[in-house]
C-alpha positions as CSV (number, residue, x, y, z in Angstrom):
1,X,0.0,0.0,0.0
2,X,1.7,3.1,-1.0
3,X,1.7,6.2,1.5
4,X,-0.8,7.8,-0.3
5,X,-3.4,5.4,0.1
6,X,-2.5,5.2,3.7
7,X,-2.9,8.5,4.0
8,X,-6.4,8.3,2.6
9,X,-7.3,5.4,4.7
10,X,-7.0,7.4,7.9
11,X,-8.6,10.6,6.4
12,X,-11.3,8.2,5.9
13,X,-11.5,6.5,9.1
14,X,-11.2,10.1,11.1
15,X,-14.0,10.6,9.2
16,X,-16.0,7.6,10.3
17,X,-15.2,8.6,14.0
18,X,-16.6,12.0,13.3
19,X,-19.6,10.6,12.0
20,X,-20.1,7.9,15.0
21,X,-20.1,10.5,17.3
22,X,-22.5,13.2,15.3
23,X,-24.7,10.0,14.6
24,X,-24.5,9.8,18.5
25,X,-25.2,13.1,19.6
26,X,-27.9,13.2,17.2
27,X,-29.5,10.0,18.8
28,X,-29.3,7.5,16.3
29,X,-27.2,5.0,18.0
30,X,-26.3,3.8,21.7
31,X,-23.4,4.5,23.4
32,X,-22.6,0.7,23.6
33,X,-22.6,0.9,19.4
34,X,-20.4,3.7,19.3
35,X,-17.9,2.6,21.4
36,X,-17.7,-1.0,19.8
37,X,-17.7,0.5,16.4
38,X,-14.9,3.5,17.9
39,X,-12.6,1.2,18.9
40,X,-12.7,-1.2,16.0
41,X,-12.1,2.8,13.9
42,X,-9.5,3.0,16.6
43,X,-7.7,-0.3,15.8
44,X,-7.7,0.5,12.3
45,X,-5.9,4.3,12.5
46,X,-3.5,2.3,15.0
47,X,-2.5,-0.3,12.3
48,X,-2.2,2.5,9.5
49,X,0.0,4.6,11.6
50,X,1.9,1.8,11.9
51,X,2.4,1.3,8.8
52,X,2.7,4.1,7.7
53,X,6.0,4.8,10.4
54,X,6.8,1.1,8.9
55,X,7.6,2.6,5.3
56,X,9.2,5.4,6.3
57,X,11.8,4.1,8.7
58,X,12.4,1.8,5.8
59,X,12.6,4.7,3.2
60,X,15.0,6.4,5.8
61,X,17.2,3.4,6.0
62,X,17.5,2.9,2.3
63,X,15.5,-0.3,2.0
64,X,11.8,-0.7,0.0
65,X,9.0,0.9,2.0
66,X,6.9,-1.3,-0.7
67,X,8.0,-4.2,1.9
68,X,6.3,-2.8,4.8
69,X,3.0,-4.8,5.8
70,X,0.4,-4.5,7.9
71,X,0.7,-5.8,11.7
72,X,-2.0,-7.7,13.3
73,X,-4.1,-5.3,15.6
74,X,-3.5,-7.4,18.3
75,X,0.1,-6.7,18.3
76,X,-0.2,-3.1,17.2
77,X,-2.0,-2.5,20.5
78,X,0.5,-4.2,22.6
79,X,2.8,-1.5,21.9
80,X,0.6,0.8,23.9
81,X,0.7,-1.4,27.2
């Protein structure tokens, strides 16, 4: 995925958290929803940051930022803890 398109991705998704929480305020979902469907948005921007620092510590190091690949979300959030 080049950095452009992961650049779009997490416009996209910032978007989508926007949204949950108008939709929210507006009354057309439960708080339970939103926060399930948040932190699955949340998981998503985690793993496209991620990648994205991925391709650019590659670029920086003079190997193939095309090599970088997504991490599992489960380890992406370890890094947090």
């Amino acid at each position: 995925m080049a950095e452009t398109d992961i650049l779009a991705r997490i416009q996209h998704l910032v978007e989508d958290e926007r949204q949950l929480r108008d939709r929210l305020q507006a009354g057309e979902i439960s708080t339970d929803e939103e926060q399930a469907r948040l932190r699955s948005v949340e998981e998503q921007l985690d793993q496209c940051w991620d990648l994205l620092r991925q391709r650019r510590a590659r670029a920086e190091a003079g190997q193939d930022p095309d090599e970088a690949t997504p991490r599992p979300v489960d380890e992406v959030e370890k890094y947090l803890q």
